[in-house]
VOFIFI-300724 format. One record per residue (C-alpha): residue in one letter; x, y, z. Coordinates in steps of 0.05 Angstrom, whole numbers, padded with zeros to 5 digits, m for minus. Layout:
{rec 'a', {X, Y, Z}} ...
END
This chain:
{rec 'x', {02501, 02015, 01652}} {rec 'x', {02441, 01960, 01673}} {rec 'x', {02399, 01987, 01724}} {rec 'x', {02387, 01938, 01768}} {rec 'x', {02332, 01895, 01791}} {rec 'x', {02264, 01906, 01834}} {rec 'x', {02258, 01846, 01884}} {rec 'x', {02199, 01846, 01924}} {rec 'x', {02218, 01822, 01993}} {rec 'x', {02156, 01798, 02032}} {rec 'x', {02134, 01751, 02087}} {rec 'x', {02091, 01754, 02161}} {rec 'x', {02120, 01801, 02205}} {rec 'x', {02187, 01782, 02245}} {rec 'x', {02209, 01732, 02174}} {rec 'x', {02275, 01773, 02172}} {rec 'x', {02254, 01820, 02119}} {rec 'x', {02290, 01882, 02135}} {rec 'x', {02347, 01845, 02159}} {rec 'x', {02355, 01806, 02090}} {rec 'x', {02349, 01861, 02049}} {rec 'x', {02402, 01908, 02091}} {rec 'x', {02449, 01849, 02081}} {rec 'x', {02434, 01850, 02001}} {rec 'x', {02436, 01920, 01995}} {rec 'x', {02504, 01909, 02024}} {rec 'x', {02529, 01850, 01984}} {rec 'x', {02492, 01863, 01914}} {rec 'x', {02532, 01864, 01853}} {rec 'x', {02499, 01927, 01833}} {rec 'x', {02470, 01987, 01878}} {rec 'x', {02401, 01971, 01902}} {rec 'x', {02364, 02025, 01949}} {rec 'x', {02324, 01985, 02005}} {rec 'x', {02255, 02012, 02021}} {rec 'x', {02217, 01985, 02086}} {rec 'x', {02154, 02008, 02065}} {rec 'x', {02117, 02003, 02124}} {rec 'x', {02172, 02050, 02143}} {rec 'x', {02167, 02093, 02081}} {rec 'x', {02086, 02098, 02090}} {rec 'x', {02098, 02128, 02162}} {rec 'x', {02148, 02176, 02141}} {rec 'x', {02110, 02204, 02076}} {rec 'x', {02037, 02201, 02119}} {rec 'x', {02014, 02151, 02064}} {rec 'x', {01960, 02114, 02107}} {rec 'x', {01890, 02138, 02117}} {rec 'x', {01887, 02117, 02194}} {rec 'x', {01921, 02092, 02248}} {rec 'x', {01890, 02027, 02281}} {rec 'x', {01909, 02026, 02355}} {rec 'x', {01878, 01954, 02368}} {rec 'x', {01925, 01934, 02314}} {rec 'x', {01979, 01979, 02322}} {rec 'x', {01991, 01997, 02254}} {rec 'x', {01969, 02039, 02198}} {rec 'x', {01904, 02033, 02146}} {rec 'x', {01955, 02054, 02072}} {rec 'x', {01929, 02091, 02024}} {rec 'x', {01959, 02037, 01964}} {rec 'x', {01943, 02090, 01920}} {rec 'x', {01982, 02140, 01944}} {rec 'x', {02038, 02094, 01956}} {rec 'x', {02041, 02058, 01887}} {rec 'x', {02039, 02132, 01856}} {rec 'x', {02099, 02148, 01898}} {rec 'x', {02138, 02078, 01892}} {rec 'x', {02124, 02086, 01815}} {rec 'x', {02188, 02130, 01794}} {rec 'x', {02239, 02095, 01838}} {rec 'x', {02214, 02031, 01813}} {rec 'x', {02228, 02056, 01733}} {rec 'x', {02296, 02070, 01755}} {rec 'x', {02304, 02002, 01776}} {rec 'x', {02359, 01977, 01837}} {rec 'x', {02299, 01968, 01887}} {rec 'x', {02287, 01919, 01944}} {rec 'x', {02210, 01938, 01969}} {rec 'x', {02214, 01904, 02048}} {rec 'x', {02139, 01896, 02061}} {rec 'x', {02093, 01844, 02085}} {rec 'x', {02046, 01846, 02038}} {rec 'x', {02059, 01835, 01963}} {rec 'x', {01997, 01838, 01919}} {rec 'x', {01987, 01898, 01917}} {rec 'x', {02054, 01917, 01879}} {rec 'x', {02037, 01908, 01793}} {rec 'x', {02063, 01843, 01771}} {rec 'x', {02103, 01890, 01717}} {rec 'x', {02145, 01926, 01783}} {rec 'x', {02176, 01857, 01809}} {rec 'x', {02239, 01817, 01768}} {rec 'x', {02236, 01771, 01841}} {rec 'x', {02194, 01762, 01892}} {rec 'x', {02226, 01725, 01954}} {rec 'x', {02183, 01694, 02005}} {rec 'x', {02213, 01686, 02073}} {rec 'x', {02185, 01636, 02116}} {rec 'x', {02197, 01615, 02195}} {rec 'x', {02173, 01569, 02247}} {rec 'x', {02115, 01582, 02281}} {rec 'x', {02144, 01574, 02351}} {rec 'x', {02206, 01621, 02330}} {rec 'x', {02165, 01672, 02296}} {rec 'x', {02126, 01681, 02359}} {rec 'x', {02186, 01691, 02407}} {rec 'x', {02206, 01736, 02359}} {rec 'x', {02138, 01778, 02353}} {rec 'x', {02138, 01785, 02430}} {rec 'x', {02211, 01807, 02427}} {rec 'x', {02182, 01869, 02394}} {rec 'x', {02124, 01875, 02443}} {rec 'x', {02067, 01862, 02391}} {rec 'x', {01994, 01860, 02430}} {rec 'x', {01981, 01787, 02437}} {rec 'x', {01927, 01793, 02383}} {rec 'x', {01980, 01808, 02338}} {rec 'x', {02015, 01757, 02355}} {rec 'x', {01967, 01708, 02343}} {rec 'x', {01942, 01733, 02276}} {rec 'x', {02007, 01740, 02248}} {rec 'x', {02031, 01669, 02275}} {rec 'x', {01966, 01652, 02248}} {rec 'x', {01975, 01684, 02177}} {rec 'x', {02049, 01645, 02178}} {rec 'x', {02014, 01576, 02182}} {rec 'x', {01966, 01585, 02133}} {rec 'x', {02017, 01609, 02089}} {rec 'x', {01986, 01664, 02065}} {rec 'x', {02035, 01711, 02045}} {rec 'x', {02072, 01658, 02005}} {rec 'x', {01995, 01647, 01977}} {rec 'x', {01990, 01719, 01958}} {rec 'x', {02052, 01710, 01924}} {rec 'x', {02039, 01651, 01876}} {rec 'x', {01980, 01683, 01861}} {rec 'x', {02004, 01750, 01848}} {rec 'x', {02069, 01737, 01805}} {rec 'x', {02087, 01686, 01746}} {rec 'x', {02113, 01620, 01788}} {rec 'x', {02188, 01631, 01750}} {rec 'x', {02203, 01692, 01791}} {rec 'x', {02172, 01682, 01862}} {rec 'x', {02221, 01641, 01906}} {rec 'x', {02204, 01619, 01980}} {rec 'x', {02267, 01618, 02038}} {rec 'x', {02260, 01593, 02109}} {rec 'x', {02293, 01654, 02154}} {rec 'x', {02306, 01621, 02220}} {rec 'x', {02377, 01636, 02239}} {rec 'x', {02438, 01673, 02212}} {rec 'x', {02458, 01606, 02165}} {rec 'x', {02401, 01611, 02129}} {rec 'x', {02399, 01687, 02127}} {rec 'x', {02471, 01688, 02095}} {rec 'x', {02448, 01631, 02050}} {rec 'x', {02390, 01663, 02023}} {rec 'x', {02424, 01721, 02007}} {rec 'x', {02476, 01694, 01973}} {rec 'x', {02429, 01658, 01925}} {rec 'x', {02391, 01732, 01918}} {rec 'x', {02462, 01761, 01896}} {rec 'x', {02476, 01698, 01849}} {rec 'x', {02399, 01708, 01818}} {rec 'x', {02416, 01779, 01810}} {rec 'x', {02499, 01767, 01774}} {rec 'x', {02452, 01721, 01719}} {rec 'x', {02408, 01770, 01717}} {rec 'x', {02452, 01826, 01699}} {rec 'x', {02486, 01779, 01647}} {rec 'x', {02418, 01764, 01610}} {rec 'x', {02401, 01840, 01607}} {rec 'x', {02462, 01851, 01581}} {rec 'x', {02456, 01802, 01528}} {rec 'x', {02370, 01827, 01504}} 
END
């Protein structure tokens, strides 16, 4: 049987991330495991310090890429992060940007009670369009795809199209 792929799912904090890739985990052709690596990084103490200013955690890349590296030879992988770069171009068959308003992504940060700092940088960082940056510059053009993630439409759209990239994907690894 074709393991399945590794899609990188990245974009600024509040994008929709973990909510995509719960819904294509769900609805993928093939079994994919969905890590939230900020999530994973907590759990397996794979930071180096905690940044209270910031509210989040200083990762030890290292130490994570050595322990992402044997789930992501097995394949079936979606890596929910929002950061991409520092994953090896080798590790990702699709990297999918998500992208939202500036206005919506702030409601949405303040929703989860991010310090107004945060906020800003974050909304900031969305803008600028740096994630989606990081991306191009990270990954060949072919396999990094960019998806606005503003309401449930768009969320069910988008995955659908993941789960569509993945069925012809499957079919040309069958065929190498």
């Amino acid at each position: 049987m074709t393991k399945g792929p590794v899609i990188v799912l990245t974009g600024t904090p509040g994008t929709g991330k973990s909510t995509h890739a719960a819904l294509l985990a769900n609805e993928s052709p093939v079994p994919l495991k969905h890590i939230n690596v900020s999530e994973w990084v907590k759990e397996r103490g794979l930071f180096e310090t905690y940044d209270e200013e910031w509210q989040s955690y200083t990762v030890d890349e290292d130490r994570l890429l050595d322990d992402l590296e044997p789930l992501v030879a097995e394949g079936g992988l979606i890596l929910d992060w929002h950061t991409c770069e520092v994953f090896p171009e080798r590790w990702a068959d699709l990297v999918v940007v998500l992208r939202c308003n500036h206005t919506k992504l702030w409601e949405r940060l303040e929703k989860r009670g991010y310090p107004l700092k945060k906020i800003q940088e974050n909304n900031e960082a969305e803008i600028m369009q740096v994630v989606l940056e990081e991306a191009r510059l990270s990954y060949p053009s072919e396999i990094v795809v960019e998806f606005d993630s503003e309401g449930m439409e768009q969320l069910e759209s988008n995955v659908t199209k993941i789960v569509e990239w993945i069925t012809i994907w499957l079919k040309n690894q069958e065929n190498r």
